[in-house]
mmCIF entry with sequence, helices, sheets and N, C-alpha, C, O atoms, coordinates in Angstrom:
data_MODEL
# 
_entry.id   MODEL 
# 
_entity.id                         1 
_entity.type                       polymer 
_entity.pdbx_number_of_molecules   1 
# 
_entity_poly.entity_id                      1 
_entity_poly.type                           'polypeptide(L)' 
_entity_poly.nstd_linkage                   no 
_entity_poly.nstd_monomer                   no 
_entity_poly.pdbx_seq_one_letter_code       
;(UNK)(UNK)(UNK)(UNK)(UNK)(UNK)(UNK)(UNK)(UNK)(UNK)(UNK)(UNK)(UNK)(UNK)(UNK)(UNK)
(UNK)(UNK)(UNK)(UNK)(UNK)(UNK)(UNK)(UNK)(UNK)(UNK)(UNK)(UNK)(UNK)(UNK)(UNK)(UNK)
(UNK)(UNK)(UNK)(UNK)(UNK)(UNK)(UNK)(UNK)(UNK)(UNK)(UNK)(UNK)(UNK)(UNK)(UNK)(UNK)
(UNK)(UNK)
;
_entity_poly.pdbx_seq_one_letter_code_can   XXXXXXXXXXXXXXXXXXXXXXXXXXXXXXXXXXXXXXXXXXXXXXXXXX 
_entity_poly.pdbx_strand_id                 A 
# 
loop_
_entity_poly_seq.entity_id 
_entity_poly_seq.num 
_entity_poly_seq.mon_id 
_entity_poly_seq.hetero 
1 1  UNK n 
1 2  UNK n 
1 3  UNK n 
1 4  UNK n 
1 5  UNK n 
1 6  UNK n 
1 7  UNK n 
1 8  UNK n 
1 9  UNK n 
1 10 UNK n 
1 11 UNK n 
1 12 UNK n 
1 13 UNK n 
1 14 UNK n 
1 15 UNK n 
1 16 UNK n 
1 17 UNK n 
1 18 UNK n 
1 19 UNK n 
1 20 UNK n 
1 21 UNK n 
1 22 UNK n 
1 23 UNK n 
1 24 UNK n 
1 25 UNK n 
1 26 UNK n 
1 27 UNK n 
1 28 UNK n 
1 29 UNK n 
1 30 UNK n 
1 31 UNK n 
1 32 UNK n 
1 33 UNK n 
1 34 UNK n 
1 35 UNK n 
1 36 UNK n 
1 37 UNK n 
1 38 UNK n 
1 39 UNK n 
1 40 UNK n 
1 41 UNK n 
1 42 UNK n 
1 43 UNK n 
1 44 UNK n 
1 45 UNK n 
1 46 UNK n 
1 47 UNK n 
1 48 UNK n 
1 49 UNK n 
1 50 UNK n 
# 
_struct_asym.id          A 
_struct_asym.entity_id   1 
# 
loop_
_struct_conf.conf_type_id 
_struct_conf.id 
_struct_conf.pdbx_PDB_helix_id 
_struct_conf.beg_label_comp_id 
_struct_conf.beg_label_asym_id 
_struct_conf.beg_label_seq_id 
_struct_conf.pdbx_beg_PDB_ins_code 
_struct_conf.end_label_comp_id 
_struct_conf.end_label_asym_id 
_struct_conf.end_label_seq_id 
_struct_conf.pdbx_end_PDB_ins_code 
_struct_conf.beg_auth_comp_id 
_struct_conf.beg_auth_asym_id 
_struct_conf.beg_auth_seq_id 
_struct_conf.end_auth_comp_id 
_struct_conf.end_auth_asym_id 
_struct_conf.end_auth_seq_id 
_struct_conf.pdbx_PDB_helix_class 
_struct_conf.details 
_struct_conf.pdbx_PDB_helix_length 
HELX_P HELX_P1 AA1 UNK A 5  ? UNK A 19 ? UNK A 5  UNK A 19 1 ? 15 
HELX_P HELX_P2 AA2 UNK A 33 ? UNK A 41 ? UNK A 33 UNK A 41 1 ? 9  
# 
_struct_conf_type.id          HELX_P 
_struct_conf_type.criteria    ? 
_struct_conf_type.reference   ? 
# 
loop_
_atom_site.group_PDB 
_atom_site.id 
_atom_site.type_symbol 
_atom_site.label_atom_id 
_atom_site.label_alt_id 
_atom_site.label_comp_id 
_atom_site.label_asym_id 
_atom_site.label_entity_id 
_atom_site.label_seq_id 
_atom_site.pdbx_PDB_ins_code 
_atom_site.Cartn_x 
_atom_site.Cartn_y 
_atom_site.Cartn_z 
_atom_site.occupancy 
_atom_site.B_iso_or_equiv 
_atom_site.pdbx_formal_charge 
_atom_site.auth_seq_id 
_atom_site.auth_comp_id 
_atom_site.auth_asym_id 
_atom_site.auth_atom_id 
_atom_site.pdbx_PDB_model_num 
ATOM 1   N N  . UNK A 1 1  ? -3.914 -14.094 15.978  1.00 0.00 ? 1  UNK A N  1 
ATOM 2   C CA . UNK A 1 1  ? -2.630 -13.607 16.421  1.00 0.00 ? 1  UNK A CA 1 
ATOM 3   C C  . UNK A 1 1  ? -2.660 -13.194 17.886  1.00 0.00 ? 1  UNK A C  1 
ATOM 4   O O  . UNK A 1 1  ? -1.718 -12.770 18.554  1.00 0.00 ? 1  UNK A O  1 
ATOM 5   N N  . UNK A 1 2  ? -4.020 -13.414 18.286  1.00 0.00 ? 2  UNK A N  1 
ATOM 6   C CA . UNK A 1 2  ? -3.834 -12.819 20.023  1.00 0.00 ? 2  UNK A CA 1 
ATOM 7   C C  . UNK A 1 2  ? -4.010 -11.301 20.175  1.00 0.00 ? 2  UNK A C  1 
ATOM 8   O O  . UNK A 1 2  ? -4.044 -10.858 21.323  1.00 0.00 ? 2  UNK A O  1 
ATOM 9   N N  . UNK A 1 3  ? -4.129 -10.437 19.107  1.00 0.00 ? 3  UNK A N  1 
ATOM 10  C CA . UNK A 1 3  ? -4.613 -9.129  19.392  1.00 0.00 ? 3  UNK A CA 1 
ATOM 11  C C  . UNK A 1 3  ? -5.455 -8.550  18.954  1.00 0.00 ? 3  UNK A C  1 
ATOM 12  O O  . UNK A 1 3  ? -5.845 -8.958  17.860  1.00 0.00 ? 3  UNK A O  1 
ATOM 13  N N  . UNK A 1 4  ? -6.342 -7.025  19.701  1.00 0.00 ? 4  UNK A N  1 
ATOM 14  C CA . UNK A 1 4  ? -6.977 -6.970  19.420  1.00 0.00 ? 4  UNK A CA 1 
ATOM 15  C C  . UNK A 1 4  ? -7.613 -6.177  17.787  1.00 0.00 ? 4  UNK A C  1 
ATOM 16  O O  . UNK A 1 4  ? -6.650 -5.880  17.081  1.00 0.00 ? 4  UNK A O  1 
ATOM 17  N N  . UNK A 1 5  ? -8.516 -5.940  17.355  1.00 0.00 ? 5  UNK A N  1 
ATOM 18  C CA . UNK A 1 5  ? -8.372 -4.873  16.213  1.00 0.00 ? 5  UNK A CA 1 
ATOM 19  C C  . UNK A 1 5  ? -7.976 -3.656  16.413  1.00 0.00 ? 5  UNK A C  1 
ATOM 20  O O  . UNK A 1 5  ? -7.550 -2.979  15.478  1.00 0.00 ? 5  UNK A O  1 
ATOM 21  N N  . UNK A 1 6  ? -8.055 -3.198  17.646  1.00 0.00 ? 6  UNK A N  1 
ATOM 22  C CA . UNK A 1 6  ? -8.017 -1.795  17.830  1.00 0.00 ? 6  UNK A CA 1 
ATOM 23  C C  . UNK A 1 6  ? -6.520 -1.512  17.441  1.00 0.00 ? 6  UNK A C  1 
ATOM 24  O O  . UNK A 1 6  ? -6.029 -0.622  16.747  1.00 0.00 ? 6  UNK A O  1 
ATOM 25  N N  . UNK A 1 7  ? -5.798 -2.870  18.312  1.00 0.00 ? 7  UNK A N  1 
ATOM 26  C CA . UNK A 1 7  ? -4.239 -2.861  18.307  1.00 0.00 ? 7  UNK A CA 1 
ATOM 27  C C  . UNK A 1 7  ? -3.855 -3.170  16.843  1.00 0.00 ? 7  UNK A C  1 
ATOM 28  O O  . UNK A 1 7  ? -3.010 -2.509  16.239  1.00 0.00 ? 7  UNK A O  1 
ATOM 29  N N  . UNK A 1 8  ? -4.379 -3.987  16.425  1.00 0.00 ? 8  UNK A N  1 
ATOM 30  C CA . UNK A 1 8  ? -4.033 -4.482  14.325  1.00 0.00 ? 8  UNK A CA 1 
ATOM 31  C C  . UNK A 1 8  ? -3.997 -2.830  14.258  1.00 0.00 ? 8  UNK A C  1 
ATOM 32  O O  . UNK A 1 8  ? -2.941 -2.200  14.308  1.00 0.00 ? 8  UNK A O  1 
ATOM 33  N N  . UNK A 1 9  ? -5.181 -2.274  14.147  1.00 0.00 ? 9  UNK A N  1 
ATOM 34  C CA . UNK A 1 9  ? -5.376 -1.159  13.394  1.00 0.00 ? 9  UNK A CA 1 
ATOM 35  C C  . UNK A 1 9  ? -4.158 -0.130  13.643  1.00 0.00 ? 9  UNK A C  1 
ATOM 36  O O  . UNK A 1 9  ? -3.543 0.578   12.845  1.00 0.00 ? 9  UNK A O  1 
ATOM 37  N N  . UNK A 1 10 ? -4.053 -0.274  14.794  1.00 0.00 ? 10 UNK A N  1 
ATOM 38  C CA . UNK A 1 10 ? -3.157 1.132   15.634  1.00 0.00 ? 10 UNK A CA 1 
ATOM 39  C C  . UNK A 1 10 ? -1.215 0.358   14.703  1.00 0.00 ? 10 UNK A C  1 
ATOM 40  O O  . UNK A 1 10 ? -0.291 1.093   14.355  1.00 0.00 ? 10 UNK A O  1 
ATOM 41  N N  . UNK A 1 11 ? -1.228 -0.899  14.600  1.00 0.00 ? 11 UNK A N  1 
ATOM 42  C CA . UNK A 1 11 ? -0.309 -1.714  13.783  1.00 0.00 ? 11 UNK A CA 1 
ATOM 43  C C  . UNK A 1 11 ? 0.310  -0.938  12.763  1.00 0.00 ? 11 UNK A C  1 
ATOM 44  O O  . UNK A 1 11 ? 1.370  -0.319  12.660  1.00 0.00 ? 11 UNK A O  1 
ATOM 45  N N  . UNK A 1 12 ? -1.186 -1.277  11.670  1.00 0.00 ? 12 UNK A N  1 
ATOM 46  C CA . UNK A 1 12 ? -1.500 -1.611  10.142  1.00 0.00 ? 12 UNK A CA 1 
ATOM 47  C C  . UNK A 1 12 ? -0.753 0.450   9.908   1.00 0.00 ? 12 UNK A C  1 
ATOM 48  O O  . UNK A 1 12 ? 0.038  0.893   9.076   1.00 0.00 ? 12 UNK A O  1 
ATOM 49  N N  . UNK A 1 13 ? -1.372 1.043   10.876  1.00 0.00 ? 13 UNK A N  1 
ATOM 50  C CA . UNK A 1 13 ? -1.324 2.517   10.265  1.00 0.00 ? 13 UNK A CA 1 
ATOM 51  C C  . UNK A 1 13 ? -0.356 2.926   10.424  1.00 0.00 ? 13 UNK A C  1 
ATOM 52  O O  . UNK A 1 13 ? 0.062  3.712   9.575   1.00 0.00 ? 13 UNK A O  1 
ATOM 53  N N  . UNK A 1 14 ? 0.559  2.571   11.689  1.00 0.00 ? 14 UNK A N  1 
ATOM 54  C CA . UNK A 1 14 ? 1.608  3.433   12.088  1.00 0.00 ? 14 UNK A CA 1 
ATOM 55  C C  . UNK A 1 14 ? 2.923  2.701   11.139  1.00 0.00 ? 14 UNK A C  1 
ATOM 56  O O  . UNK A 1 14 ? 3.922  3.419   11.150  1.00 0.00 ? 14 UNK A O  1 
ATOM 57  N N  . UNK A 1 15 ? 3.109  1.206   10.204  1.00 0.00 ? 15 UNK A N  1 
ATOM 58  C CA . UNK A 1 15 ? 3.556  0.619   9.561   1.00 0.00 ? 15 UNK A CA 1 
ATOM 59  C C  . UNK A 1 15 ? 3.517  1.861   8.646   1.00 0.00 ? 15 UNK A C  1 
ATOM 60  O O  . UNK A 1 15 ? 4.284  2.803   8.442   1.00 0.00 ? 15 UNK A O  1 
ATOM 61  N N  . UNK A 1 16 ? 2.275  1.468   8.165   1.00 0.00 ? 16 UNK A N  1 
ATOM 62  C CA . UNK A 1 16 ? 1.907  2.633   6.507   1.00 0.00 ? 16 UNK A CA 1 
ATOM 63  C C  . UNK A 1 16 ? 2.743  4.100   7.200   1.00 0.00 ? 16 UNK A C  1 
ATOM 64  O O  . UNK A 1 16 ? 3.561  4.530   6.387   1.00 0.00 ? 16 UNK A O  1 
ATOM 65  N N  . UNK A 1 17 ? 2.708  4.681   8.123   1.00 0.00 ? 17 UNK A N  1 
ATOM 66  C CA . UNK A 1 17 ? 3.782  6.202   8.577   1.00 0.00 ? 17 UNK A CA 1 
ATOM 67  C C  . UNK A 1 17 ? 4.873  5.776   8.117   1.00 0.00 ? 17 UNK A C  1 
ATOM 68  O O  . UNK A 1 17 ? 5.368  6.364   7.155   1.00 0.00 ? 17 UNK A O  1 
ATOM 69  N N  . UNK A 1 18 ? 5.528  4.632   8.698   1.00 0.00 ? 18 UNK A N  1 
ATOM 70  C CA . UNK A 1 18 ? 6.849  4.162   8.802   1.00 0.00 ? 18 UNK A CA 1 
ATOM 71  C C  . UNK A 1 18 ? 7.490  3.893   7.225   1.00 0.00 ? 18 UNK A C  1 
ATOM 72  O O  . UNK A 1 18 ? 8.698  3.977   7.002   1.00 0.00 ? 18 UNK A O  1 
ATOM 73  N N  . UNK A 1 19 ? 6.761  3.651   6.471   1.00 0.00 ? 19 UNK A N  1 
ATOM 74  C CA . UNK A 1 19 ? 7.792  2.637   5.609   1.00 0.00 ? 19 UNK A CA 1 
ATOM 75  C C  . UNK A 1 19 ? 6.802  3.955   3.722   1.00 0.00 ? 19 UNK A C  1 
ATOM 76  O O  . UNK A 1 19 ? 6.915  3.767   2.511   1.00 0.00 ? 19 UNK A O  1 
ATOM 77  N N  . UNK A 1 20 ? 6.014  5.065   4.513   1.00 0.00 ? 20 UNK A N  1 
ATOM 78  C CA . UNK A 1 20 ? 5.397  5.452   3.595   1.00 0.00 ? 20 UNK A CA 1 
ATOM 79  C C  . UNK A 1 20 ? 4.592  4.976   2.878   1.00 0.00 ? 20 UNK A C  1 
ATOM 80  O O  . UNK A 1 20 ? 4.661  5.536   1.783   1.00 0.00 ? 20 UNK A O  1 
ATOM 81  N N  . UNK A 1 21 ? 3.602  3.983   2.909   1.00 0.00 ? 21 UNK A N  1 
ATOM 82  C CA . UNK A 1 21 ? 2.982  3.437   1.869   1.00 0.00 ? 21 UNK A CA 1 
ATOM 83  C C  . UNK A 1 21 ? 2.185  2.109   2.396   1.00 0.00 ? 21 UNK A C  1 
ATOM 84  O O  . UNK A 1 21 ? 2.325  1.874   3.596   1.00 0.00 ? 21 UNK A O  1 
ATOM 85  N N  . UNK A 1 22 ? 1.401  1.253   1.673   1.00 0.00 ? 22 UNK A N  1 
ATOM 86  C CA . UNK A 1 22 ? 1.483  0.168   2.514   1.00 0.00 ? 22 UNK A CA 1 
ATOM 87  C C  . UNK A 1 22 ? 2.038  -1.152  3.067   1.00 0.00 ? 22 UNK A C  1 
ATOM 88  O O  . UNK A 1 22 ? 2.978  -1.767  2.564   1.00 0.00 ? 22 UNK A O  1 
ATOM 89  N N  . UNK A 1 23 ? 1.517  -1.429  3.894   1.00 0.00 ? 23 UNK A N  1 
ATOM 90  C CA . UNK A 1 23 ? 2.677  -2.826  4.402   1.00 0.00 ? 23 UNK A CA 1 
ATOM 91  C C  . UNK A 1 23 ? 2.608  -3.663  3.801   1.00 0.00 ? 23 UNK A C  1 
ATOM 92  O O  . UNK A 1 23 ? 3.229  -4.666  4.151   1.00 0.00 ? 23 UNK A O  1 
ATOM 93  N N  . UNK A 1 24 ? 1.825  -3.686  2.600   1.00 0.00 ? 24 UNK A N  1 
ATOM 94  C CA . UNK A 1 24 ? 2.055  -5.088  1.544   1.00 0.00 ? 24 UNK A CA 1 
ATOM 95  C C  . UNK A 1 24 ? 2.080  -4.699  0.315   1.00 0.00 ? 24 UNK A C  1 
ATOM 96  O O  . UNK A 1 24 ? 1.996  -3.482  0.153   1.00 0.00 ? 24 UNK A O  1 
ATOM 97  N N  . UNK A 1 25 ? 2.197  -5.550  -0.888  1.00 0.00 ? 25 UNK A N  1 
ATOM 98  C CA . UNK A 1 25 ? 2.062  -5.697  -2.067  1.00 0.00 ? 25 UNK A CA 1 
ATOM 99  C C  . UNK A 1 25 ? -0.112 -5.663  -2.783  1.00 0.00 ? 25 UNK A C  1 
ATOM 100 O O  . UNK A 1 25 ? -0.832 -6.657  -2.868  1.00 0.00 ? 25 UNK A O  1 
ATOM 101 N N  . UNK A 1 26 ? -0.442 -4.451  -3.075  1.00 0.00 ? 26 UNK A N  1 
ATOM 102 C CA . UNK A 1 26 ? -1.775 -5.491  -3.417  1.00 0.00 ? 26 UNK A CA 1 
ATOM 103 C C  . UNK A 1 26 ? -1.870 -5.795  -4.754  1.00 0.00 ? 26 UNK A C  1 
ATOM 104 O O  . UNK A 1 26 ? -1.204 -5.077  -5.499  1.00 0.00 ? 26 UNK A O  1 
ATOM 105 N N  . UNK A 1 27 ? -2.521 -6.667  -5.250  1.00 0.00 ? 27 UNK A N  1 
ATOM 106 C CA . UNK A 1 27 ? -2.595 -7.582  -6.375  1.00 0.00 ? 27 UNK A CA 1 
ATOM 107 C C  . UNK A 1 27 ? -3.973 -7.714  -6.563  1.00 0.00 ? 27 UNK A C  1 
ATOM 108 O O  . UNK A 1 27 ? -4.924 -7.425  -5.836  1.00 0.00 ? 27 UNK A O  1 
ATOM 109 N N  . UNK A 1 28 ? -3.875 -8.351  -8.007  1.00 0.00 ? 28 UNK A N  1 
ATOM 110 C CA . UNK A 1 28 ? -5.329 -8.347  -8.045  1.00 0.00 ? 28 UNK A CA 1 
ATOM 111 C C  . UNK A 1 28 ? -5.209 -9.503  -9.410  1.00 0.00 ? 28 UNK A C  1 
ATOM 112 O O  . UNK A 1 28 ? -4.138 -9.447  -10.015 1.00 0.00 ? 28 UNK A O  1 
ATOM 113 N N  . UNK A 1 29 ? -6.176 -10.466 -9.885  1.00 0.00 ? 29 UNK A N  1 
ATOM 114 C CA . UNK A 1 29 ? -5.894 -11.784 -10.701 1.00 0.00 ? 29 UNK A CA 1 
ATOM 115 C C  . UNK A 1 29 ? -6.129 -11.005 -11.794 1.00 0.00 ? 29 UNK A C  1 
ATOM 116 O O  . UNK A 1 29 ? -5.888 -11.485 -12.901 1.00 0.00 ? 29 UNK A O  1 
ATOM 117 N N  . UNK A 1 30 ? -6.684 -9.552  -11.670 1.00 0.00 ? 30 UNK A N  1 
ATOM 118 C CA . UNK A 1 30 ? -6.858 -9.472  -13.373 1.00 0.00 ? 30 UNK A CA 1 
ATOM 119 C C  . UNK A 1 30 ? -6.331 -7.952  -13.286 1.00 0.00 ? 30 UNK A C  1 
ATOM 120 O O  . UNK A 1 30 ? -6.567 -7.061  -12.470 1.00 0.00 ? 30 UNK A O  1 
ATOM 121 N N  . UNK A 1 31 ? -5.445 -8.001  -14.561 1.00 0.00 ? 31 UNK A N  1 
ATOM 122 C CA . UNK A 1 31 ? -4.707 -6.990  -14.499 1.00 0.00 ? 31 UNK A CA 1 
ATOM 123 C C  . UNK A 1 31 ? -4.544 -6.523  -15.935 1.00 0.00 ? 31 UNK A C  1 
ATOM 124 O O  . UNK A 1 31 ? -3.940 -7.350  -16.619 1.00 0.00 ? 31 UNK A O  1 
ATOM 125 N N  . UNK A 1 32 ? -4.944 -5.345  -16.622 1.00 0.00 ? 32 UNK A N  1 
ATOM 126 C CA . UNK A 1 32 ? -5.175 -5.200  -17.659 1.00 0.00 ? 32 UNK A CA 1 
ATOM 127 C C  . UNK A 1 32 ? -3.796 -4.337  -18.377 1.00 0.00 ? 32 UNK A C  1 
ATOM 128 O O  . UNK A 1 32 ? -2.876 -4.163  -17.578 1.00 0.00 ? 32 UNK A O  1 
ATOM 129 N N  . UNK A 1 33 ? -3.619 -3.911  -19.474 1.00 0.00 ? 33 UNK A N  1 
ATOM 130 C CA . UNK A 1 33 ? -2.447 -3.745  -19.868 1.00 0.00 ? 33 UNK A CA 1 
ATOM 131 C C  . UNK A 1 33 ? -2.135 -1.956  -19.434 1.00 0.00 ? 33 UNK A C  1 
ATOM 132 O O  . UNK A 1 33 ? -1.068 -1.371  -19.247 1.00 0.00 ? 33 UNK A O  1 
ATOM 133 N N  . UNK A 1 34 ? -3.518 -1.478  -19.387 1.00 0.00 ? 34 UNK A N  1 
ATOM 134 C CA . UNK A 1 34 ? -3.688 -0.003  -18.940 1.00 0.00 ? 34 UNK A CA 1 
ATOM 135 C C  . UNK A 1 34 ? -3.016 0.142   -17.720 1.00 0.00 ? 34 UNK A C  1 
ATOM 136 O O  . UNK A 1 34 ? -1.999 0.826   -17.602 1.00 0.00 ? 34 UNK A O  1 
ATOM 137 N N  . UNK A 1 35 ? -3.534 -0.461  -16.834 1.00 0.00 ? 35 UNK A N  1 
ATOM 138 C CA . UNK A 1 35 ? -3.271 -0.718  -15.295 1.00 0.00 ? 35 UNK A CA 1 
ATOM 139 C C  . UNK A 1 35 ? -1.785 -1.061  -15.131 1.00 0.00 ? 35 UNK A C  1 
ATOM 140 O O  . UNK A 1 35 ? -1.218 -0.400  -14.261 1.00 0.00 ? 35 UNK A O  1 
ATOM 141 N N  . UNK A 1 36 ? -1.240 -1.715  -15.609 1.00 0.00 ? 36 UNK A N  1 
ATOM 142 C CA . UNK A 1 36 ? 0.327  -2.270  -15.761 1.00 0.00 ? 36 UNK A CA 1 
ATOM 143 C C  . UNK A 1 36 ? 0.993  -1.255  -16.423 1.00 0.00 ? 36 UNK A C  1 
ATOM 144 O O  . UNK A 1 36 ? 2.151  -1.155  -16.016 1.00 0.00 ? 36 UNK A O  1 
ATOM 145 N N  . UNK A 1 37 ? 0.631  -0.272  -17.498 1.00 0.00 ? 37 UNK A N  1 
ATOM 146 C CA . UNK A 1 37 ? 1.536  0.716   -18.159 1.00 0.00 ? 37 UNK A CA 1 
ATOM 147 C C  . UNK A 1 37 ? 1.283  1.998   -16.919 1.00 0.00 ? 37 UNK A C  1 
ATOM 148 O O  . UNK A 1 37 ? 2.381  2.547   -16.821 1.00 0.00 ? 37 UNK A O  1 
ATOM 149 N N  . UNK A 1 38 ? 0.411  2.594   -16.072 1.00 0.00 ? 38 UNK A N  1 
ATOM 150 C CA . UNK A 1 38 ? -0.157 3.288   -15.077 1.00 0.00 ? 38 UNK A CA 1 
ATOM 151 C C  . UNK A 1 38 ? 1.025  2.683   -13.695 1.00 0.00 ? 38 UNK A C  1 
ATOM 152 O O  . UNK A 1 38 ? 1.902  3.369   -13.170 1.00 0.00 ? 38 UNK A O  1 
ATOM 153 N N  . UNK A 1 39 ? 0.759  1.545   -13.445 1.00 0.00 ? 39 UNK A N  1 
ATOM 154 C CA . UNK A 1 39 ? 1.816  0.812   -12.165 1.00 0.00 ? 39 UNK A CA 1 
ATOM 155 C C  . UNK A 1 39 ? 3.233  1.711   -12.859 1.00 0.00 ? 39 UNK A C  1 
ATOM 156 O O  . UNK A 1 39 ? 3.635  2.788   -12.420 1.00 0.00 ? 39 UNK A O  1 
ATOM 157 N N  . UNK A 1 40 ? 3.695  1.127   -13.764 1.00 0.00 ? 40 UNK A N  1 
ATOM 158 C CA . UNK A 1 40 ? 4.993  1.540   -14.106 1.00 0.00 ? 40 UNK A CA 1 
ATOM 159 C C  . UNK A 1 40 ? 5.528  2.584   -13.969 1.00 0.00 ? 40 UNK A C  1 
ATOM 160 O O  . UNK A 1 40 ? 6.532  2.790   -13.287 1.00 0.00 ? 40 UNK A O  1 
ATOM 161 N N  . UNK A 1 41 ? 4.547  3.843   -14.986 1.00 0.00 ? 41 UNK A N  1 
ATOM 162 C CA . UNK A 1 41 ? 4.329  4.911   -14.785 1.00 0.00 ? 41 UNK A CA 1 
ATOM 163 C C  . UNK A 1 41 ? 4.795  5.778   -13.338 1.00 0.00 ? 41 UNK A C  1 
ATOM 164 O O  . UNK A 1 41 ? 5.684  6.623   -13.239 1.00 0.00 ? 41 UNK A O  1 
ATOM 165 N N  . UNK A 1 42 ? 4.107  5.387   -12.541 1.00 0.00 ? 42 UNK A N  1 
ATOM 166 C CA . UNK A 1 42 ? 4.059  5.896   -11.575 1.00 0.00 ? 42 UNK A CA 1 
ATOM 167 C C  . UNK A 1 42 ? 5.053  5.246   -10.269 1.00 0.00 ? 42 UNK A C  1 
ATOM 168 O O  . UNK A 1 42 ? 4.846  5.435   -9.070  1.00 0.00 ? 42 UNK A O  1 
ATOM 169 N N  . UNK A 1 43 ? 6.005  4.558   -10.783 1.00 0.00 ? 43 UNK A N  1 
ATOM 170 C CA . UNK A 1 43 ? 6.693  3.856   -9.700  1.00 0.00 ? 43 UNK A CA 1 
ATOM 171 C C  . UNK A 1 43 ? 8.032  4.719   -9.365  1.00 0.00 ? 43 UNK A C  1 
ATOM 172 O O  . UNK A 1 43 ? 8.604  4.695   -8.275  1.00 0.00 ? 43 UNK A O  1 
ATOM 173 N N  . UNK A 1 44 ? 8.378  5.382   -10.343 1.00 0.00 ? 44 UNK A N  1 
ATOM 174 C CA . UNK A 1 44 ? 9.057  6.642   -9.902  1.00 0.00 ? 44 UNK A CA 1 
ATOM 175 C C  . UNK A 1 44 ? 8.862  7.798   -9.105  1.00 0.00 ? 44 UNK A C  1 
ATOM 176 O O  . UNK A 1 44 ? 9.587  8.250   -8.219  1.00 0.00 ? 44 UNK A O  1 
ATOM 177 N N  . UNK A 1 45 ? 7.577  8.288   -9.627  1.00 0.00 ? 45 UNK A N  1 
ATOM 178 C CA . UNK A 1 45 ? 7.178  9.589   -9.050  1.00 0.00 ? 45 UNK A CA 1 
ATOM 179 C C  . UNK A 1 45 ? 6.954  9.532   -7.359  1.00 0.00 ? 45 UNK A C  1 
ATOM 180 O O  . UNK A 1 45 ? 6.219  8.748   -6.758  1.00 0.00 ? 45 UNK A O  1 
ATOM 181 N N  . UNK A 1 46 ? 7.496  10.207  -6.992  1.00 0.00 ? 46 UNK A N  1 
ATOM 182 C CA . UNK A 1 46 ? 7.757  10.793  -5.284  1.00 0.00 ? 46 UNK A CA 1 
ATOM 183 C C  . UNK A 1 46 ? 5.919  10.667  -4.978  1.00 0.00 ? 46 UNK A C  1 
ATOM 184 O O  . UNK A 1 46 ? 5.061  10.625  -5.859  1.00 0.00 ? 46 UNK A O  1 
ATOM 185 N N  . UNK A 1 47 ? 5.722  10.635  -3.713  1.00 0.00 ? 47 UNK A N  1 
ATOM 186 C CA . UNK A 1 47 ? 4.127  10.488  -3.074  1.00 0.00 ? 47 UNK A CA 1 
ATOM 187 C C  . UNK A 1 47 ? 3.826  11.741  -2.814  1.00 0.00 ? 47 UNK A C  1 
ATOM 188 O O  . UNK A 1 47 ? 4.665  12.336  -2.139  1.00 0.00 ? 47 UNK A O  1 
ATOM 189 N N  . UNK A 1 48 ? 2.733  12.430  -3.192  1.00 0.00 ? 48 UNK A N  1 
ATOM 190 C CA . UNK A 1 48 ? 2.482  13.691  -2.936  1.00 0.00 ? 48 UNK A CA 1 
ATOM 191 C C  . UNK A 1 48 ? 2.309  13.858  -1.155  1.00 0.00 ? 48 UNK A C  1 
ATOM 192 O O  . UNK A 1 48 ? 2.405  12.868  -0.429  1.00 0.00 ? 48 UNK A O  1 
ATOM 193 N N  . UNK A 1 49 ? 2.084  15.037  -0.691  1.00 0.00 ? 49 UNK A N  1 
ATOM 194 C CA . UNK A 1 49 ? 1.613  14.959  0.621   1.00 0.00 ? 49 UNK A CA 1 
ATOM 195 C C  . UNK A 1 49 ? 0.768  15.728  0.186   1.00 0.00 ? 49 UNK A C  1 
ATOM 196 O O  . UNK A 1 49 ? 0.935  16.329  -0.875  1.00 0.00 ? 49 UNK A O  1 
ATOM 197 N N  . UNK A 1 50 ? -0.512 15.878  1.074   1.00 0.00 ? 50 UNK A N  1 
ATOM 198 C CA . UNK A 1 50 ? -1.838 16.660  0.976   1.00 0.00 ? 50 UNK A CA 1 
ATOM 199 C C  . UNK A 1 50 ? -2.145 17.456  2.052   1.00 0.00 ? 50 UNK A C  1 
ATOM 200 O O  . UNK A 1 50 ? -3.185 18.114  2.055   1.00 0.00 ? 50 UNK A O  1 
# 
């Protein structure tokens, strides 16, 4: 893309400030039924701050 990591990084984080969370979807090929009732679960609940 022409930039450097320092700049990706300085990117990737201030995205994740912006939009709360991260800048993508992650996935994973195996996904068990625990993990999917847990996703759900939790797609309501507000993000704590620490």
């Amino acid at each position: 893309m022409g930039i450097s990591t320092s700049d990706a990084m300085c990117m990737f984080l201030q995205q994740t400030v912006n939009i709360m969370g991260l800048p993508f979807q992650p996935s994973t090929k195996i996904v068990n039924k625990k993990s999917l009732q847990e996703l759900e679960e939790n797609k309501s609940k507000p993000l704590e701050k620490s």
